[in-house]
C-alpha positions as CSV (number, residue, x, y, z in Angstrom):
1,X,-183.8,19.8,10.0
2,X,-180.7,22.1,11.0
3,X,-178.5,20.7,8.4
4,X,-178.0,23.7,7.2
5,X,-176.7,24.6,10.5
6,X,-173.9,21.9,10.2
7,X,-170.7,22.7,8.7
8,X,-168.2,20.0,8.6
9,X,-165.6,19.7,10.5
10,X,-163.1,20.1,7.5
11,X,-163.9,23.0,6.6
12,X,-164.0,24.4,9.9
13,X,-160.4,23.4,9.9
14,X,-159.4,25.1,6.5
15,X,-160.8,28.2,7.6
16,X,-158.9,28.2,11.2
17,X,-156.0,27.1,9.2
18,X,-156.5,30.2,7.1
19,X,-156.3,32.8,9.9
20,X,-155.0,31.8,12.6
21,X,-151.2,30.0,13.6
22,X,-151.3,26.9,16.2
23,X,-149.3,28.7,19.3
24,X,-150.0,27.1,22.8
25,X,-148.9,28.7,26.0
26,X,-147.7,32.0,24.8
27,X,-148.3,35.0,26.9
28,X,-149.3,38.3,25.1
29,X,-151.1,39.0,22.1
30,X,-152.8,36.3,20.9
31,X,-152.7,36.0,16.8
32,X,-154.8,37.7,15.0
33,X,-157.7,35.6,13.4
34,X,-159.8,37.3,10.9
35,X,-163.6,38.3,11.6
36,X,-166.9,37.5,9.6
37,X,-167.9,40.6,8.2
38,X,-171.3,39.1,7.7
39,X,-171.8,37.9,11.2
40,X,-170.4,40.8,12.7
41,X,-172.9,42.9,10.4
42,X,-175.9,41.2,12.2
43,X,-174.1,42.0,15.4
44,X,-174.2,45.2,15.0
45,X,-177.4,44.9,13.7
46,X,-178.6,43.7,17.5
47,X,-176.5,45.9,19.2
48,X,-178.1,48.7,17.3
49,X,-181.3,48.0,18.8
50,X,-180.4,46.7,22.4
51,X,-178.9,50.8,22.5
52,X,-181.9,52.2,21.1
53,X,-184.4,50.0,22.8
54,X,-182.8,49.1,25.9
55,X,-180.2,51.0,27.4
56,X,-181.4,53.9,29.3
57,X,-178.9,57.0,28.6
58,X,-180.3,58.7,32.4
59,X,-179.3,56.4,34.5
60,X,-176.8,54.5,32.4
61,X,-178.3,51.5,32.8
62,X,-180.2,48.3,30.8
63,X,-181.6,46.3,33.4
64,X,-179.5,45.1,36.4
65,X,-175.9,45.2,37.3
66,X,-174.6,41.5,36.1
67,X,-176.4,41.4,33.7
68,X,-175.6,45.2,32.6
69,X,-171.5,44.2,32.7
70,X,-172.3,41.6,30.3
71,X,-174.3,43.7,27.6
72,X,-170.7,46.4,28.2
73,X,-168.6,43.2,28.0
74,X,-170.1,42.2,24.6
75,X,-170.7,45.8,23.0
76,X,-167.1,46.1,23.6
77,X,-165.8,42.9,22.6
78,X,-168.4,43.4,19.0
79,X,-166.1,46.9,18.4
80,X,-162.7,45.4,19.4
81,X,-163.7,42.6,16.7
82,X,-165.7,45.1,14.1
83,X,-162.6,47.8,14.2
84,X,-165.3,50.2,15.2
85,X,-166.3,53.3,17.1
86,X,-169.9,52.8,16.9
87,X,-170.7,53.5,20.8
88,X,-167.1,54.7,22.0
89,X,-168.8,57.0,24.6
90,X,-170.8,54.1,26.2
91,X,-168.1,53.1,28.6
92,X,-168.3,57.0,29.8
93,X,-172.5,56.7,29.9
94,X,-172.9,53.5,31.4
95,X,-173.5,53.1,35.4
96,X,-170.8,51.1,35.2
97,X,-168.5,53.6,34.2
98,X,-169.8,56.5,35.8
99,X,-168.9,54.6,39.0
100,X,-165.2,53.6,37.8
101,X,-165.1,57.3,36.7
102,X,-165.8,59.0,39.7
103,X,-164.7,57.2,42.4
104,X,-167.1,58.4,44.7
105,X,-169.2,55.3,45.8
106,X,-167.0,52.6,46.9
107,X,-167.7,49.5,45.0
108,X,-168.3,47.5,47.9
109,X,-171.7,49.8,48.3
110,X,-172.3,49.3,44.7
111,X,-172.1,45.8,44.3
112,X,-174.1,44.8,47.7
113,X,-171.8,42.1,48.8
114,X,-172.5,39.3,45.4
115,X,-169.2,38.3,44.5
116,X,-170.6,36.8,41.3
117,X,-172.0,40.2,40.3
118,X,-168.7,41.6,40.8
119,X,-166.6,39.4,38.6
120,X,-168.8,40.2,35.8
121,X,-168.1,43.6,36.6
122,X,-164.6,43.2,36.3
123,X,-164.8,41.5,33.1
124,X,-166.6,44.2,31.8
125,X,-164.0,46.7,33.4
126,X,-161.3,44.6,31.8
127,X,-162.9,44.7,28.1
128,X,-163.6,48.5,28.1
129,X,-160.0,49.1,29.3
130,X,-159.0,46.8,26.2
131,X,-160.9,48.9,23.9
132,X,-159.8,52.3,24.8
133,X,-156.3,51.1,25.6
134,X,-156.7,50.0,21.3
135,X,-157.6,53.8,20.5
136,X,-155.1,55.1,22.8
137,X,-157.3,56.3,25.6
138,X,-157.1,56.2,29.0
139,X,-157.2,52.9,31.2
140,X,-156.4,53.6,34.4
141,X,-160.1,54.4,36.0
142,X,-161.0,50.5,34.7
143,X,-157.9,48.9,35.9
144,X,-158.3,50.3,39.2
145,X,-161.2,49.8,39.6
146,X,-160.7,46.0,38.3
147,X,-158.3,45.5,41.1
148,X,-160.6,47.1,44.0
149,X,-163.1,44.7,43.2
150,X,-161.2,41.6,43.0
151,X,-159.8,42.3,46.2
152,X,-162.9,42.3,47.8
153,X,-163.5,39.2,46.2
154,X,-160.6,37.8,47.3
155,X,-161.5,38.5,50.9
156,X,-164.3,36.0,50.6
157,X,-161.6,33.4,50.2
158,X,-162.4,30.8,53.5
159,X,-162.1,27.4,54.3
160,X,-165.5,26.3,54.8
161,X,-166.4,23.3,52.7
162,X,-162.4,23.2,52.4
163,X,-162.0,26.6,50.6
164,X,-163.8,28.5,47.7
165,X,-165.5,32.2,47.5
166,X,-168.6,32.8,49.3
167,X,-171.3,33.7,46.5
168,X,-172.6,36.7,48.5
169,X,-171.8,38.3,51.8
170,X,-174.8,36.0,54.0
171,X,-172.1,33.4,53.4
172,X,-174.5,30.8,53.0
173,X,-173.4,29.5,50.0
174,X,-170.6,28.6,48.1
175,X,-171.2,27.8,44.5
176,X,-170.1,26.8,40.4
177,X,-170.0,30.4,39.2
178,X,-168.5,32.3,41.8
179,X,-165.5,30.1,41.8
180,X,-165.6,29.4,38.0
181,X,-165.4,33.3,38.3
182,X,-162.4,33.8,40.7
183,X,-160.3,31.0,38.3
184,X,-160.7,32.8,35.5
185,X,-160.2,36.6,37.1
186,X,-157.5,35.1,38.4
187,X,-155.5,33.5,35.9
188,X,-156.3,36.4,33.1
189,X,-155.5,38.5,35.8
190,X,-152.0,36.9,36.4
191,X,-151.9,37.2,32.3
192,X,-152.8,41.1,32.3
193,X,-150.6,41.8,35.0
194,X,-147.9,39.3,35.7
195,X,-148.7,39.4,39.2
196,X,-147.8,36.5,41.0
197,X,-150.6,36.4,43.7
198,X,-153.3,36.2,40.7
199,X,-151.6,32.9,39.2
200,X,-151.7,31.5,43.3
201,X,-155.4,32.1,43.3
202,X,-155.9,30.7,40.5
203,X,-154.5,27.4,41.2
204,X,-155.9,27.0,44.6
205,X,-159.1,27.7,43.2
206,X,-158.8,24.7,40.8
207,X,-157.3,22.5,43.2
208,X,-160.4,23.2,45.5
209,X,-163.0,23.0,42.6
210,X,-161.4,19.3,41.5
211,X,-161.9,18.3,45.2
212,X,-165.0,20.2,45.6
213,X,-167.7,17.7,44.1
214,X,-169.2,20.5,42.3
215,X,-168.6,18.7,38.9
216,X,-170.9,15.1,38.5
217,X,-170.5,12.4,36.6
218,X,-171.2,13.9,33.1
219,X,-168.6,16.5,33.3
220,X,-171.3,18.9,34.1
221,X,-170.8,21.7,36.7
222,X,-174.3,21.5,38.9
223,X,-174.8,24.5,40.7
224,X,-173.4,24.6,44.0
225,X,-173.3,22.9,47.5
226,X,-175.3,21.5,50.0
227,X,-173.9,23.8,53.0
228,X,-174.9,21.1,55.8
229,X,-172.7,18.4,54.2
230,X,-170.5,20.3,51.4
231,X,-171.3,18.0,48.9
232,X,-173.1,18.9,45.4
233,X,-176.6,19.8,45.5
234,X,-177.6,18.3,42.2
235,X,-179.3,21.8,41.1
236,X,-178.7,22.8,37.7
237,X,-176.4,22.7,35.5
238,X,-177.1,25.6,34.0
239,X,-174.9,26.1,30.5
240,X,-172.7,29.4,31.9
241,X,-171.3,27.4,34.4
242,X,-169.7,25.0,31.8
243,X,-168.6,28.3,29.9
244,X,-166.7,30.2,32.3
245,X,-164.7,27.0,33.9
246,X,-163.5,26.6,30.3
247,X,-162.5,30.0,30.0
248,X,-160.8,29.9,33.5
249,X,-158.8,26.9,32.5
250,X,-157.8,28.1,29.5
251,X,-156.5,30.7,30.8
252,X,-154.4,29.3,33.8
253,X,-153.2,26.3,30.9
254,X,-151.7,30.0,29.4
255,X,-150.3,30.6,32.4
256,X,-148.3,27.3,33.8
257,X,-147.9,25.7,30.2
258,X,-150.2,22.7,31.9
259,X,-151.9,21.1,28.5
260,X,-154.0,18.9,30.9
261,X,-156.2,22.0,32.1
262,X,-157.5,22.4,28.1
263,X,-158.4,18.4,28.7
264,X,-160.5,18.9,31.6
265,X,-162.4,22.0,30.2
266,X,-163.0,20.5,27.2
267,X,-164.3,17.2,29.0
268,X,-167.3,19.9,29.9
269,X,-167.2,21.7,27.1
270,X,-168.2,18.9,25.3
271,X,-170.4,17.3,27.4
272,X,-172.4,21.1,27.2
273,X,-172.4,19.9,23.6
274,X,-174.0,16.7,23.6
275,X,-176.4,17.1,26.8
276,X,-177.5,20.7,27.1
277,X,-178.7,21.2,23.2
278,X,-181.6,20.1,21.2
279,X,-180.6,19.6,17.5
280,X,-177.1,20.7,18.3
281,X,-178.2,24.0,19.4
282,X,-177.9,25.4,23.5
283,X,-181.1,25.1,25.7
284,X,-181.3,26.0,28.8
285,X,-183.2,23.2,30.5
286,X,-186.6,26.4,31.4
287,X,-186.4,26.8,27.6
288,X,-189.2,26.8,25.7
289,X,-190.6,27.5,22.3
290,X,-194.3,27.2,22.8
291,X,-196.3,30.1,25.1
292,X,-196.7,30.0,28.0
293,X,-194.3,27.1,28.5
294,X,-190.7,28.5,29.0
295,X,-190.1,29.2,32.5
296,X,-186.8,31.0,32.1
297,X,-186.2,34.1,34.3
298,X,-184.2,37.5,33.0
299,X,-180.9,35.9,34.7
300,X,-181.5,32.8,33.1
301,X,-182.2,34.5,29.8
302,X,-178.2,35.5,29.6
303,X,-176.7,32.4,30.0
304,X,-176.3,30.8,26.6
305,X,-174.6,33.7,25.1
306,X,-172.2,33.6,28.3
307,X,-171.5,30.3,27.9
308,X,-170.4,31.0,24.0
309,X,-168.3,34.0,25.0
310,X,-166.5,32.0,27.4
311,X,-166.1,29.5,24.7
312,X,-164.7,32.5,22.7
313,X,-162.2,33.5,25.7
314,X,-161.1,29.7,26.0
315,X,-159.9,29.2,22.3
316,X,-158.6,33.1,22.3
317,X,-156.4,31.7,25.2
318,X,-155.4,28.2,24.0
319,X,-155.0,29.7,20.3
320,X,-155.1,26.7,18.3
321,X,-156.3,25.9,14.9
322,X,-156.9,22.4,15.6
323,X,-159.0,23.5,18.7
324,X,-161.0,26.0,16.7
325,X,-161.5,23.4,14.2
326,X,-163.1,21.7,16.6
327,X,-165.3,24.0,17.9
328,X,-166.2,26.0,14.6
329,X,-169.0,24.1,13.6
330,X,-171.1,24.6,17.1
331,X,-170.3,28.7,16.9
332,X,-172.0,28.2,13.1
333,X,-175.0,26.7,14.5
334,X,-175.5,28.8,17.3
335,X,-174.7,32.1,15.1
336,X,-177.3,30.6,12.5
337,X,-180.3,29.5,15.2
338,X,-179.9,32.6,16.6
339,X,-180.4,34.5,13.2
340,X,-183.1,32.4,11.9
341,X,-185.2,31.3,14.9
342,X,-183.8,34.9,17.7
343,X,-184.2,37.5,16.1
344,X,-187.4,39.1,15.4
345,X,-188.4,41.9,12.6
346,X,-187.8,44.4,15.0
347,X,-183.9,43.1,16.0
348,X,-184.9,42.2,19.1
349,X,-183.6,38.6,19.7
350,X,-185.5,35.6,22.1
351,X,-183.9,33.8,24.6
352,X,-184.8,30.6,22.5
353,X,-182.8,29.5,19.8
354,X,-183.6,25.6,18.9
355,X,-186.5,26.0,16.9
356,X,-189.0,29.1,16.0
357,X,-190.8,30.9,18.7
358,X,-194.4,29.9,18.8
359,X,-195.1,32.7,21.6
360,X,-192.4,30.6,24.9
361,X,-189.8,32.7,23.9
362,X,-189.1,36.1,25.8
363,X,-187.4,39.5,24.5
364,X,-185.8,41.3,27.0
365,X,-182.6,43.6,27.7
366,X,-181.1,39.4,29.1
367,X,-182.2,37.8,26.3
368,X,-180.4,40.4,23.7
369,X,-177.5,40.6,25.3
370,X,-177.3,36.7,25.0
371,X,-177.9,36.8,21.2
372,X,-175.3,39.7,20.7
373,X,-172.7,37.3,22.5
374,X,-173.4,34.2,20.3
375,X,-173.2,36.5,17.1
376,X,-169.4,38.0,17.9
377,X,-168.0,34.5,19.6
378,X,-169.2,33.2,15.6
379,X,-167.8,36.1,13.7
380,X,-164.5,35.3,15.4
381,X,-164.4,31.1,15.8
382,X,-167.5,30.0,13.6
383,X,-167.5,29.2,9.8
384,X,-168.0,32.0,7.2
């Protein structure tokens, strides 16, 4: 029934043929690939309505703070990829940026001691300063503020369980994202910087997350460890997980010229493809279609659309038609579910994508956000 999701795999490959040039393991701008214009219209189209509908211009705010750095991230990341202006004062509007602004909370009163939360806030720093840095604004407030914040990650760097970053400041657990994070801050902070300590964090981190046990036997990433015996807890393995490590190793392959990092992400990458979908499109294992079935909460209504912008980082990083070829096809049929089965009559977009919404489906601030994500990762890597 999604046929019409599927492209093949050969045309996939004339179109990354078409825009972009195979160059592994260069530092510095990546090549250029050309956009969907069509995609990128319906992205706009959702991002449109998540300003209208959910961002609140008083506070500066959508919904919560992790969350909130991903809905910057992708707004930002849509105009880098449109060539647009559309929202250039949200940077300056958002809570986000009214804190790297000022200066006058600390961020370590901001972000409540959840290292997670505050990598996502550094990616979102880290996009808005790419943005303005491309119209030849200012950078230096998101930068800074960048660095603060992964220090104070950094600080939660201990050798319980062998090593790793505590997820929040109980220290009570250590756990897949918040050292999927710290790689991939890491390493595209050794990229944006060419600071040594950056590319040393990054590679410890691997090397503890290979030893860790965190990934099973399906190349999945569960969620994080049993703190009486440090080994995996066999929780979920929720898609974003399998994202960001991609991303992450992608970007420290960049950095060492180590081709076996792409191999190991994309043992997970793929494995996200052929266990965590339903008719070759993402779902979240609380997904669900019919009412009153889907059991998905707002955090877990993000996650799909972070696991395709992670994708989106990844193949920016390794820059290879033949990768891109490879992945093309799943962008299209994410970008495609999410049109026809997401988004409503009002451009508000459901956390479900495999199949129509018979009432399961929620449409929140999360769920948007998630949508918007899948939309620019397919105007950049999916078929047009």
């Amino acid at each position: 029934m999604f046929s019409l999701f599927r492209v093949s795999a050969v045309l996939a490959a004339v179109c990354a043929l078409s825009y972009q040039v195979d160059a592994l393991y260069t530092k510095g701008p990546l090549t250029k690939r050309a956009q969907c214009a069509s995609t990128l219209s319906a992205a706009e189209g959702v991002a449109t309505r998540i300003q209208s509908h959910q961002f609140n211009i008083i506070t500066g705010e959508y919904s919560e703070l992790w969350t909130d750095a991903n809905t910057l991230e992708d707004i930002h990341n849509l105009m880098l990829a449109a060539g647009t202006t559309t929202w250039d004062s949200l940077a300056d509007e958002s809570y986000i940026g009214r804190i790297a602004n000022q200066g006058i909370i600390p961020w370590s009163v901001i972000l409540g001691g959840s290292y997670d939360d505050a990598q996502w806030v550094i990616l979102a720093l880290w996009k808005i300063a790419d943005y303005r840095s491309a119209h030849g604004e200012s950078t230096s407030a998101f930068e800074s503020s960048a660095a603060t914040i992964y220090d104070l990650v950094s600080e939660q760097w201990d050798t319980t369980c062998g090593g790793g970053v505590w997820w929040s400041k109980a220290k009570t657990y250590k756990n897949s994202i918040t050292n999927h994070l710290y790689l991939y801050t890491s390493a595209q902070g050794y990229l944006r910087t060419g600071d040594a300590t950056y590319l040393a964090n990054a590679q410890k981190t691997w090397t503890w997350l290979q030893s860790s046990g965190l990934r099973n036997s399906q190349n999945l990433w569960n969620d994080g460890l049993d703190m009486t015996t440090c080994t995996n807890n066999g929780q979920t393995t929720w898609t974003y997980n399998q994202g960001v490590i991609a991303s992450g190793l992608g970007a420290l392959s960049v950095a060492t010229g180590d081709a076996t990092l792409q191999t190991q992400a994309e043992l997970t990458l793929d494995a996200t493809i052929s266990l965590l979908t339903q008719n070759d499109i993402l779902k979240e294992s609380c997904d669900d279609v019919v009412s009153g079935g889907s059991t998905c909460n707002a955090d877990q209504q993000i996650f799909k659309g972070v696991w395709t912008k992670h994708l989106q980082y990844y193949l920016d990083n390794v820059n290879s038609a033949t990768t891109t070829a490879k992945y093309s096809p799943f962008l299209g049929s994410q970008d495609s579910a999410v049109v026809h089965y997401g988004i409503d009559s009002s451009e508000d977009v459901s956390n479900t994508w495999y199949a129509a919404n018979q009432g399961g489906g929620a449409f929140t601030a999360q769920s948007a956000a998630s949508g918007l994500a899948a939309l620019v990762a397919a105007a950049k890597y999916g078929p047009c």
